[in-house]
matplotlib code that plots the C-alpha trace (Angstrom):
import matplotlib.pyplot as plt

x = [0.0, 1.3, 2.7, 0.5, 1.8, 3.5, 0.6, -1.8, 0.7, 0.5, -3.2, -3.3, -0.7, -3.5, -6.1, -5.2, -6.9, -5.8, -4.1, -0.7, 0.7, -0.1, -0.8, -0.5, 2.5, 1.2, 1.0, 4.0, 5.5, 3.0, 3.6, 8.2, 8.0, 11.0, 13.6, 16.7, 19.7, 22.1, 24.2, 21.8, 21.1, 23.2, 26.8, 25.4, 21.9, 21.4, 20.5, 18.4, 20.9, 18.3, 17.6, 20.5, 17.9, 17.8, 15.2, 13.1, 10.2, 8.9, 6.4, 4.2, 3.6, 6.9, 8.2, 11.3, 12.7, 12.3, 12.7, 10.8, 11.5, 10.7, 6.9, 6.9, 4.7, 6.3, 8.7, 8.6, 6.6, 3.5, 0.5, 1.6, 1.3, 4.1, 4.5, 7.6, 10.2, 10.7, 7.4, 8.0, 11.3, 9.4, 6.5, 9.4, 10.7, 8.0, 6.7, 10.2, 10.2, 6.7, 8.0, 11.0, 9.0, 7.1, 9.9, 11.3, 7.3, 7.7, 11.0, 10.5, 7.2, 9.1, 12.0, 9.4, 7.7, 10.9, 12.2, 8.5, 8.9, 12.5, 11.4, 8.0, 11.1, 13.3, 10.7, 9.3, 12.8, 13.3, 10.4, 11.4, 14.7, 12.8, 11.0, 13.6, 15.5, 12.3, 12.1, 15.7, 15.1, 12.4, 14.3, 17.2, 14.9, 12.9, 16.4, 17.8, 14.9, 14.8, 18.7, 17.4, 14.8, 17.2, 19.7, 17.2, 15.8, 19.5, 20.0, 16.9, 17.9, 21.6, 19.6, 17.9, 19.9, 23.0, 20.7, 17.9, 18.0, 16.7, 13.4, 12.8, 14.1, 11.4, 8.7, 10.2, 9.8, 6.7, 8.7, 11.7, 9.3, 7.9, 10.8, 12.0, 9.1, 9.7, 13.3, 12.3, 9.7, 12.2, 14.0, 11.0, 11.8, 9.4, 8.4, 10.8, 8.9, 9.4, 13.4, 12.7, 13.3, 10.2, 12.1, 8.6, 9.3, 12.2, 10.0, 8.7, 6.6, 7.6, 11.3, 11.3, 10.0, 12.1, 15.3, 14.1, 13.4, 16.7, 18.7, 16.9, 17.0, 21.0, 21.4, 25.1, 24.6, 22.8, 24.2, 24.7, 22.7, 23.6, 20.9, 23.5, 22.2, 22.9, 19.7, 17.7, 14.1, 13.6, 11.0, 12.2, 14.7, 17.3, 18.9, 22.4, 23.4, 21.9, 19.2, 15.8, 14.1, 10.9, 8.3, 8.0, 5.0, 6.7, 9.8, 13.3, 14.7, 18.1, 19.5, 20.7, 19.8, 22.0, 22.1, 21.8, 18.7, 15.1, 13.6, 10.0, 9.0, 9.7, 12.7, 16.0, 19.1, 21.5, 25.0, 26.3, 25.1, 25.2, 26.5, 26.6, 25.8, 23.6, 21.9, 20.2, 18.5, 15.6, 12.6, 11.4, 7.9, 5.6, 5.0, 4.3, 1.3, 2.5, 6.0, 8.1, 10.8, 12.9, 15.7, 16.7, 19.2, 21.8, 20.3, 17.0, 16.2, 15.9, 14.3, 10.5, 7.1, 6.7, 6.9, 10.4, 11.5, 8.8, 9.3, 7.4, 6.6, 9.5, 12.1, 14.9, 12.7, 11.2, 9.8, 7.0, 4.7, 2.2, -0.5, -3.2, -4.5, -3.5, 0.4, 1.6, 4.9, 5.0, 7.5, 7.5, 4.0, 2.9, 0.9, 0.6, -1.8, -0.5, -3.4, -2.0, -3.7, -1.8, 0.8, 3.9, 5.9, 9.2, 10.2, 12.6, 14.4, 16.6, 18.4, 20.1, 21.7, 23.1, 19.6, 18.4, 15.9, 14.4, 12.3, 10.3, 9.8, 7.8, 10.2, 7.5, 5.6, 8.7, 5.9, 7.6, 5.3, 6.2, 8.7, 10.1, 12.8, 13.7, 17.3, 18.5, 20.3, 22.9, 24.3, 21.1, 20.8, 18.4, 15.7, 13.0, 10.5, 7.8, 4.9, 3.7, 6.0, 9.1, 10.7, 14.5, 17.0, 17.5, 21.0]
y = [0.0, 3.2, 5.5, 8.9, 12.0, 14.3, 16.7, 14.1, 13.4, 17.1, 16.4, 13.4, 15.3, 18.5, 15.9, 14.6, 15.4, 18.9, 20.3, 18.1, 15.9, 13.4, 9.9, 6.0, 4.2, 2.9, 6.7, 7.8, 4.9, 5.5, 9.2, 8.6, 6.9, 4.4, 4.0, 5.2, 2.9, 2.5, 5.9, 8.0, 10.5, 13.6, 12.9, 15.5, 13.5, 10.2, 7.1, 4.6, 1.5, -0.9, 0.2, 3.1, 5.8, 9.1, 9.0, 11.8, 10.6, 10.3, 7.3, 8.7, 5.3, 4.6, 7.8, 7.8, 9.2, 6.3, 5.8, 5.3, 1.6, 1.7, 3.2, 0.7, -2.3, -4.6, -1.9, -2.3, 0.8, -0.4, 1.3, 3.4, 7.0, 8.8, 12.1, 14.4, 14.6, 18.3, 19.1, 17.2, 19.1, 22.3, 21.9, 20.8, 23.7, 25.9, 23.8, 24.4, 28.5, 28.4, 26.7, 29.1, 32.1, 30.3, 30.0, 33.8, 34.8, 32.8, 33.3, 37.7, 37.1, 35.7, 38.0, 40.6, 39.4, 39.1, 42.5, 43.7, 41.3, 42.5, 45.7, 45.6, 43.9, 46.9, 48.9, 47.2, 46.8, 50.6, 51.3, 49.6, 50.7, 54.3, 53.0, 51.7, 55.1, 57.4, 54.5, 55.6, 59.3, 58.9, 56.8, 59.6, 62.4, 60.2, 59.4, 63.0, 64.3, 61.7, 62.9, 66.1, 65.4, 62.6, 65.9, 67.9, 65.8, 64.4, 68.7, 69.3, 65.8, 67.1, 70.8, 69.5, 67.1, 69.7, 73.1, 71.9, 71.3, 67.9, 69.1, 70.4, 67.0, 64.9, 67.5, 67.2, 63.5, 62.8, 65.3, 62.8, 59.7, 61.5, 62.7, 59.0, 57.4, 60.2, 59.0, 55.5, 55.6, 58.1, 55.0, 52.8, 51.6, 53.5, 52.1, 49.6, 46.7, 49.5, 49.0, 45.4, 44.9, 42.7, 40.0, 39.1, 42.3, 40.2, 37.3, 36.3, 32.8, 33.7, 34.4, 31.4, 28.7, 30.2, 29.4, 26.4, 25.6, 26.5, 24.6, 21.5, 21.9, 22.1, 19.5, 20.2, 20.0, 17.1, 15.1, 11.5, 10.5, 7.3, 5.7, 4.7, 0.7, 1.2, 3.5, 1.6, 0.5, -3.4, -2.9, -1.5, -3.5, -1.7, -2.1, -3.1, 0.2, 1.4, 4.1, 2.5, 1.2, -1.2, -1.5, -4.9, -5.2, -8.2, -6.9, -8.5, -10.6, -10.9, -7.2, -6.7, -3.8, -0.8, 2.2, 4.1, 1.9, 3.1, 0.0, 1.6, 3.8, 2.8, 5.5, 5.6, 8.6, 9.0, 8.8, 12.6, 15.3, 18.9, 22.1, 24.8, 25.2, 24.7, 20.5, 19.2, 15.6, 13.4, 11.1, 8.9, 8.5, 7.1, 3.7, 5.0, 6.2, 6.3, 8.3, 11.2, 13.1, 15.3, 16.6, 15.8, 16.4, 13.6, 13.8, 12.4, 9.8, 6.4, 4.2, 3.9, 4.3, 7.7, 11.3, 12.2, 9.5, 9.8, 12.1, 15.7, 15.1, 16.7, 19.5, 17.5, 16.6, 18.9, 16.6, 16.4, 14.0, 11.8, 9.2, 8.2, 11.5, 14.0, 15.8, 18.3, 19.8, 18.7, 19.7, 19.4, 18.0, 21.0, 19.9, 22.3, 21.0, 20.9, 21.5, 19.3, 18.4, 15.7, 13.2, 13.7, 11.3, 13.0, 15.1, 18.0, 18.4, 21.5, 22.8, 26.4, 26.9, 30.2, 31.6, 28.9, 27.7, 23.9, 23.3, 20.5, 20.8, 18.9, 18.5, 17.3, 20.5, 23.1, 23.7, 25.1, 22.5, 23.9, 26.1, 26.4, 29.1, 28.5, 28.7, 25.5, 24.3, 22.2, 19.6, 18.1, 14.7, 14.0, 11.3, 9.0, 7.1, 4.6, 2.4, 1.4, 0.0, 1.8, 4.8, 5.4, 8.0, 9.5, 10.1]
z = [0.0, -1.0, 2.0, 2.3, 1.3, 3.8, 3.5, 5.0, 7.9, 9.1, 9.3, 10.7, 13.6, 13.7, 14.2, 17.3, 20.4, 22.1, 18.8, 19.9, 17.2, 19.0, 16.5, 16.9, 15.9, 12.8, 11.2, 12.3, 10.6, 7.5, 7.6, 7.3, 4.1, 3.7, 6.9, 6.8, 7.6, 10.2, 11.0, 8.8, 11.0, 11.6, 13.6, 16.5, 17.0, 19.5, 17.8, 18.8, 20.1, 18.4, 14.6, 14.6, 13.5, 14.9, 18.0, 16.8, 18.2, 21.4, 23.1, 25.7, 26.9, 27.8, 28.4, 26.0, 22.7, 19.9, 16.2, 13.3, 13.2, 16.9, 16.3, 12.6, 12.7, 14.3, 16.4, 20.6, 20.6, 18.0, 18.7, 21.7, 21.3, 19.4, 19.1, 17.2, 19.9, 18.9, 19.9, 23.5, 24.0, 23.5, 25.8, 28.7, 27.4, 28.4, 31.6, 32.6, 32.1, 33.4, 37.1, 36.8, 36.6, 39.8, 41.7, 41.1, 41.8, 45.2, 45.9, 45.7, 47.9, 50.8, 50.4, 50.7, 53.7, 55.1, 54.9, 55.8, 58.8, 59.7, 59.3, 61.6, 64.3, 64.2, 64.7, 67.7, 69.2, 68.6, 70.5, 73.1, 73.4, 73.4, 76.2, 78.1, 77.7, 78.9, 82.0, 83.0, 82.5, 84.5, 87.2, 87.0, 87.9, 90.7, 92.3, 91.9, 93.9, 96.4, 97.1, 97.4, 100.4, 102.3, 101.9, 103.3, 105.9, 107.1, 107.3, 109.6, 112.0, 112.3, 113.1, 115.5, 117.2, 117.2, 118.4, 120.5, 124.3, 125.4, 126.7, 123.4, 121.9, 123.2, 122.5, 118.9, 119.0, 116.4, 114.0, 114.1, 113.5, 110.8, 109.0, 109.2, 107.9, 105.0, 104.5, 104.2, 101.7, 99.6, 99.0, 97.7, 93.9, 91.3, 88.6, 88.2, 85.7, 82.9, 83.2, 81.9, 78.5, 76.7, 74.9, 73.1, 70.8, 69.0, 68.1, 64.9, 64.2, 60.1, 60.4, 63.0, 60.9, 58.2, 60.0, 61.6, 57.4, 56.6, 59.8, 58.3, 55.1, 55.0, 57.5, 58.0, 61.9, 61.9, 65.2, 65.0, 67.9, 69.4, 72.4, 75.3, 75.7, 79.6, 80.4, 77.6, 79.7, 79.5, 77.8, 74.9, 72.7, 71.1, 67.0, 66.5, 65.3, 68.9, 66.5, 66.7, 70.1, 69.6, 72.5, 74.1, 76.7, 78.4, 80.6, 79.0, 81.6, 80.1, 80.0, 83.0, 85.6, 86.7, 87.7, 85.0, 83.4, 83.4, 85.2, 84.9, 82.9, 78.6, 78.7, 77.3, 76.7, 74.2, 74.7, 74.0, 76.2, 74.9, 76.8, 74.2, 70.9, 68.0, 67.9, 65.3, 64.9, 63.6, 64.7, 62.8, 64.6, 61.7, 63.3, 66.5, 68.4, 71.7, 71.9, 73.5, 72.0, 73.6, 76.2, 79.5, 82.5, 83.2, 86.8, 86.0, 88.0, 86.2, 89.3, 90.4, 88.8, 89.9, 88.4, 88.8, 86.5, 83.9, 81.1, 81.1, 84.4, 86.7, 86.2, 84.2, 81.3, 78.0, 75.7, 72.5, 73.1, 71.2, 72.7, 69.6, 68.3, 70.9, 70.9, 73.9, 75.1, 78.8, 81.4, 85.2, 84.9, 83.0, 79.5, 76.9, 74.0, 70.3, 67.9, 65.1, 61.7, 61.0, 62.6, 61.3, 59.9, 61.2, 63.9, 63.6, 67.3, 67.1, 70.7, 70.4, 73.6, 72.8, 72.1, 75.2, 72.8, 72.1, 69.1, 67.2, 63.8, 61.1, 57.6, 55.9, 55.8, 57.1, 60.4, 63.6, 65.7, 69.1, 70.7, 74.4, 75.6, 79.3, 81.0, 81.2, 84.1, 82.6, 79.5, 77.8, 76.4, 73.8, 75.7, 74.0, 75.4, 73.1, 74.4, 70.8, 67.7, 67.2, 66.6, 64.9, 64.9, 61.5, 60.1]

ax = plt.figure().add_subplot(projection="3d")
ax.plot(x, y, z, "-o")
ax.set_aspect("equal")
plt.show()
């Protein structure tokens, strides 16, 4: 049968659905009239490693450039959808400069909320610098006049004690308890709250999560957090490379107890503490629902079912917490409620000791899930606790 003209081709291409060249195997083959041999195409072009043709075609079924022999009767790629490789290079082409022109779009939008947001900071910090400086004005001129009645009332007391007889002394007696009681509340404090400094002007949830995004995101901190076998519960088992602890219900028998071992409560402590510093490391919690993640004090105590050894529940311990549905940040028995959406499949844990700062993070969605800033007391060692499948360190 004689091969149709090119003409009919080019309608057979503006025929297909959408106005793509888009055509079965069978036409394009019709459509190239009689196939060239091996190394017939141009020196610069790829050829197919099967037929040696130039692969200027492209099968949307399997996603690759092809020949004509490919999309021929009889080729691998027979009645699969071919269209002209040229015109797939140019819509990448164009779904390519259309996501770059995205990501400028994007990428000016947060540059611009972040000057906005640095911006709206500076301001609030300069106004409370402003404030700060009025307070000690104010304090300056309180304290200069209080000088000038204890000088005045230290005058009239050395007056009187130095030119009166001491008949007139005692008559003067409720004059001297009353210039006392004057001198001593000269020297109460005024207004002193105003001389402290609101750290709350200096935080920002946007410019927060955008660090926290960029901390994790670069990963070069990431600690290699090691769980030290000697405080692991016995009823947790711990992996060979001492990263992933599995809940048992039934209390090992065979790991042997210590001082250092949690002999209650599912608990266990890595083997680094940290004492200064930026720390960074990651939870896998996705086959858990019963978990805690955070930081503790080398003194917590790892004996007894009571509060001071379980985690959340006593001074030593900060921790993100998950039981079924419901996530909190506890600490010393205090159990702040975390309104998530979703469980997350990871957890951030990022400690800033400089800034005294410990935050969880979700990667998955770059979410700041909860921050804590408190003074803490001494070196911090990351602490887990699971009462339901497993959890693993990340590195």
């Amino acid at each position: 049968m004689e091969a149709p003209p090119r003409s009919h081709l080019r309608q057979v291409e503006r025929a297909a659905p959408g106005g793509r060249s888009a055509m079965s195997a069978e036409s394009v083959g019709q459509g190239l009239g009689p196939r060239p041999g091996p190394g017939s195409g141009s020196e610069s072009e790829p050829l197919c490693p099967e037929h040696g043709q130039a692969l200027r075609w492209f099968c949307c079924s399997e996603r690759r450039p092809v020949c004509a022999a490919c999309a021929e009767l009889g080729g691998r790629c027979q009645g699969h959808r071919i269209r002209p490789a040229q015109e797939r290079a140019e819509e990448l082409r164009s779904t390519a400069s259309a996501v770059r022109e995205l990501v400028i779009q994007r990428l000016g939008l947060v540059r611009s909320l972040c000057e906005t947001e640095e911006q709206r900071l500076l301001e609030r910090v300069h106004g409370e610098e402003e404030r700060a400086h009025q307070s000690i004005l104010t304090q300056r001129v309180h304290w200069a006049e209080a000088l000038q009645k204890l000088d005045a009332i230290r005058t009239s007391l050395v007056d009187m004690l130095t030119h009166v007889d001491d008949l007139q002394l005692i008559q003067k007696e409720q004059e001297i308890f009353e210039r006392t009681e004057e001198a001593e509340g000269i020297l109460d404090p005024q207004e002193s709250k105003k001389l402290n400094f609101n750290e709350k002007c200096a935080r920002s949830p946007l410019l927060t999560q955008l660090w926290a995004t960029a901390v994790f995101g670069s990963l070069s901190g990431t600690e290699d957090v090691r769980i030290d076998e000697k405080t692991v519960s016995p009823f947790l088992q711990l992996s060979d490379d001492r990263r992933t602890l599995t809940f048992n219900a039934k209390k090992s028998k065979s790991r042997a107890d210590g001082p250092e071992r949690f002999d209650h409560w599912p608990n266990a402590l890595a083997t680094t503490s940290f004492l200064a510093g930026m720390h960074v490391w990651m939870v896998n919690v996705q086959n858990s629902c019963a978990y805690k993640v955070g930081v503790a004090l080398g003194q917590l105590p790892r004996k007894g079912s009571g509060s001071d050894s379980r985690l959340g529940h006593n001074t030593f311990s900060w921790v993100f917490s998950r039981y079924d549905q419901e996530f909190c940040f506890s600490h010393n028995g205090q159990h702040e409620p975390l309104g998530l959406l979703r469980c997350p499949a990871q957890l951030g844990v990022l400690l800033d000791l400089q800034a005294q700062e410990l935050l969880f993070y979700e990667p998955a969605s770059g979410m700041v899930l909860h921050t804590h800033r408190a003074c803490f007391p001494g070196p911090l060692f990351p602490v887990f606790a699971v009462a339901d499948q497993t959890i693993s360190v990340v590195h």
